[in-house]
C-alpha atoms as a printed R data frame, in Angstrom:
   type eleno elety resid chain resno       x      y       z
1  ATOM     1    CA   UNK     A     1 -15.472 62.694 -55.832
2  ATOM     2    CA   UNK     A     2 -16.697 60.401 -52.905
3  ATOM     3    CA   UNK     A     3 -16.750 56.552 -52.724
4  ATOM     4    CA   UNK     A     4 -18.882 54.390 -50.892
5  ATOM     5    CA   UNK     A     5 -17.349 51.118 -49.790
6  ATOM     6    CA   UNK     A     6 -18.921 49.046 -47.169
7  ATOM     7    CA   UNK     A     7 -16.930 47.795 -44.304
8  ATOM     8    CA   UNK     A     8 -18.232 44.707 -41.804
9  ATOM     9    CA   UNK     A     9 -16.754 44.899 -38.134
10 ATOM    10    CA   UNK     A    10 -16.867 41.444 -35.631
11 ATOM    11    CA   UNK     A    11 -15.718 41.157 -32.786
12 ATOM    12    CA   UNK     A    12 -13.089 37.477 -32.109
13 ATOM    13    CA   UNK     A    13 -11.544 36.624 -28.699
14 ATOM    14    CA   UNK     A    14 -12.064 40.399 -27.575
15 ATOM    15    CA   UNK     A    15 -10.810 41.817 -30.561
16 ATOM    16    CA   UNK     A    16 -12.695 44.267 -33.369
17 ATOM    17    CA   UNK     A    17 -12.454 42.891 -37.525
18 ATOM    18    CA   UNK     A    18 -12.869 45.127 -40.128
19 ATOM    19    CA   UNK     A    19 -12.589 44.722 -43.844
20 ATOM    20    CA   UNK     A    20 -13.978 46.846 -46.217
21 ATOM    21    CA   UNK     A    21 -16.232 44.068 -48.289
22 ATOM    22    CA   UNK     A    22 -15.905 45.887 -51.760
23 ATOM    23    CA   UNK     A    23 -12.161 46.898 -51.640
24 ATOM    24    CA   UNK     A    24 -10.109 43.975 -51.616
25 ATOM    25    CA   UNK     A    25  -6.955 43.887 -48.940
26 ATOM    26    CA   UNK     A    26  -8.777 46.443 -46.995
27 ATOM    27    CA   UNK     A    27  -8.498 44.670 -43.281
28 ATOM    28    CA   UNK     A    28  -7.523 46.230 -40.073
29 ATOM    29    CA   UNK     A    29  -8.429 45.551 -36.263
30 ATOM    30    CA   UNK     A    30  -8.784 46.782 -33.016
31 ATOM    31    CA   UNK     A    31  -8.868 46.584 -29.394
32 ATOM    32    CA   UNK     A    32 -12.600 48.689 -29.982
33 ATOM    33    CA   UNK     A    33 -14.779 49.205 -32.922
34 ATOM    34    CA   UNK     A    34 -13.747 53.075 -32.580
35 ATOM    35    CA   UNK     A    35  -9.982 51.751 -32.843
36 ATOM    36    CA   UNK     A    36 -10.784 49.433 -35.446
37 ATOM    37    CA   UNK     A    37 -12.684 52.027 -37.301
38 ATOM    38    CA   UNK     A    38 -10.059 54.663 -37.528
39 ATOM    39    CA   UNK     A    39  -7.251 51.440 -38.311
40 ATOM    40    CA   UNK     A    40 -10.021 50.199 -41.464
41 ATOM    41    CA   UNK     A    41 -10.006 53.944 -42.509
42 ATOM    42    CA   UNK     A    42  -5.945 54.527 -42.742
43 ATOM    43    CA   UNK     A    43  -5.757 51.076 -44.391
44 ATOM    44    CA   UNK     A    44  -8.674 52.021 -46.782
45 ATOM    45    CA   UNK     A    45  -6.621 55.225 -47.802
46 ATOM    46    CA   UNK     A    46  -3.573 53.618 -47.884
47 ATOM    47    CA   UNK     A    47  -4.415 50.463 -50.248
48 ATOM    48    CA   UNK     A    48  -6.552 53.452 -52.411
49 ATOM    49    CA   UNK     A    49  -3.591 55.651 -52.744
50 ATOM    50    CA   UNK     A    50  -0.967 52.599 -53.856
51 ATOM    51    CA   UNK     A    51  -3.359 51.640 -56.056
52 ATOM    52    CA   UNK     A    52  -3.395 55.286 -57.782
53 ATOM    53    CA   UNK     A    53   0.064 55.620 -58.022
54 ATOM    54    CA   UNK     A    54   0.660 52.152 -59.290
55 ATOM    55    CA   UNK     A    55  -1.727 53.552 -62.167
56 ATOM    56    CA   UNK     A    56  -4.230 50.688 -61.100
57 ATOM    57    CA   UNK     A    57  -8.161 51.706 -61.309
58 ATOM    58    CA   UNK     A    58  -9.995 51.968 -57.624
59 ATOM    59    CA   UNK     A    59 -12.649 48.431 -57.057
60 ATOM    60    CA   UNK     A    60 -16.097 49.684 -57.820
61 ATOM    61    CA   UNK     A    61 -18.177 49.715 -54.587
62 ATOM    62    CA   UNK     A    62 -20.586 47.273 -54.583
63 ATOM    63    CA   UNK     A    63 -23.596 48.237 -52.203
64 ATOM    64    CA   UNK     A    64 -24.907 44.398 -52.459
65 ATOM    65    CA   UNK     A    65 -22.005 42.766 -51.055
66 ATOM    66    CA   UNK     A    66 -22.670 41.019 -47.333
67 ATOM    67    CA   UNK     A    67 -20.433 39.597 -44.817
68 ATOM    68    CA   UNK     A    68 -23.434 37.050 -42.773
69 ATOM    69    CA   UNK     A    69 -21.063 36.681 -39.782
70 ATOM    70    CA   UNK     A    70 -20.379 40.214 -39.259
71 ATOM    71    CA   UNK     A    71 -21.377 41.898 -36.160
72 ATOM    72    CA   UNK     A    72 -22.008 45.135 -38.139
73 ATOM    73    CA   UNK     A    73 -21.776 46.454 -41.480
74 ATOM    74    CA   UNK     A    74 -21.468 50.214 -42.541
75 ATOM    75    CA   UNK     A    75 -21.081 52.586 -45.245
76 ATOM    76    CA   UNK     A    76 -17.009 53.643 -45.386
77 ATOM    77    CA   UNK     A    77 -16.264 56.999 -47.951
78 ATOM    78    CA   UNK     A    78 -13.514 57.516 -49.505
79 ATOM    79    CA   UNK     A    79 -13.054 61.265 -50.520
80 ATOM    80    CA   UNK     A    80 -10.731 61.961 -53.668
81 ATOM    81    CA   UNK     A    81  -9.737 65.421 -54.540
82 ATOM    82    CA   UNK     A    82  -7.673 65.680 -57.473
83 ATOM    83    CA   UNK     A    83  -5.043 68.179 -58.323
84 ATOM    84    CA   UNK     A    84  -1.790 68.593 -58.652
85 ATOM    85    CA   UNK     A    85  -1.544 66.235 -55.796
86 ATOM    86    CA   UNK     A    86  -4.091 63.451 -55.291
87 ATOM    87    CA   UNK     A    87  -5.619 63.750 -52.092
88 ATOM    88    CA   UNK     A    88  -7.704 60.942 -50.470
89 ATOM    89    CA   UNK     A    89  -9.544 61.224 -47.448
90 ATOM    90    CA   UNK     A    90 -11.782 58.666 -45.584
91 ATOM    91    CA   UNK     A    91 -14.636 58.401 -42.843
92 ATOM    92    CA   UNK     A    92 -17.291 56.485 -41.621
93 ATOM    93    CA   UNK     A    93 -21.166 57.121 -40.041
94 ATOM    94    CA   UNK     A    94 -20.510 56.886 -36.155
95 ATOM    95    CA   UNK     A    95 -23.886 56.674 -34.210
């Protein structure tokens, strides 16, 4: 089962954002938008996974969410696979 979040990047003082608009606590930066893009996907697994094994249900993404001051929005997946282990895995569309 895949996910689609959307994450919004800008760039303050020489450092990269990124939150992922439709998963709240979902926030990481970085010194690049590639570093801040691989940082937004761990956190995006991580706050996913504590949520499953607190028994808590995932947000619902919400493709009409906006950040206006963001440099650049995206699509952000996160990939369950169930089994006897959950296993989450997430990427993102790089031009």
């Amino acid at each position: 089962m895949m996910l689609t979040y959307k994450s919004s990047y800008k760039t303050l003082e020489g450092t990269v954002l990124g939150s992922v608009l439709d998963f709240p606590g979902a926030i990481a930066y970085g010194q690049s938008l590639n570093e801040a893009r691989e940082n937004l996907a761990s956190a995006l697994r991580d706050m996913a996974e504590t949520s499953l094994l607190m028994g808590e249900p995932l947000p619902i993404p919400d493709a009409t969410v906006v950040d206006r001051d963001a440099d650049l929005e995206e699509p952000i997946h996160l990939v369950l696979q169930a089994g006897p282990q959950v296993s989450l895995t997430v990427g993102v569309n790089t031009p």
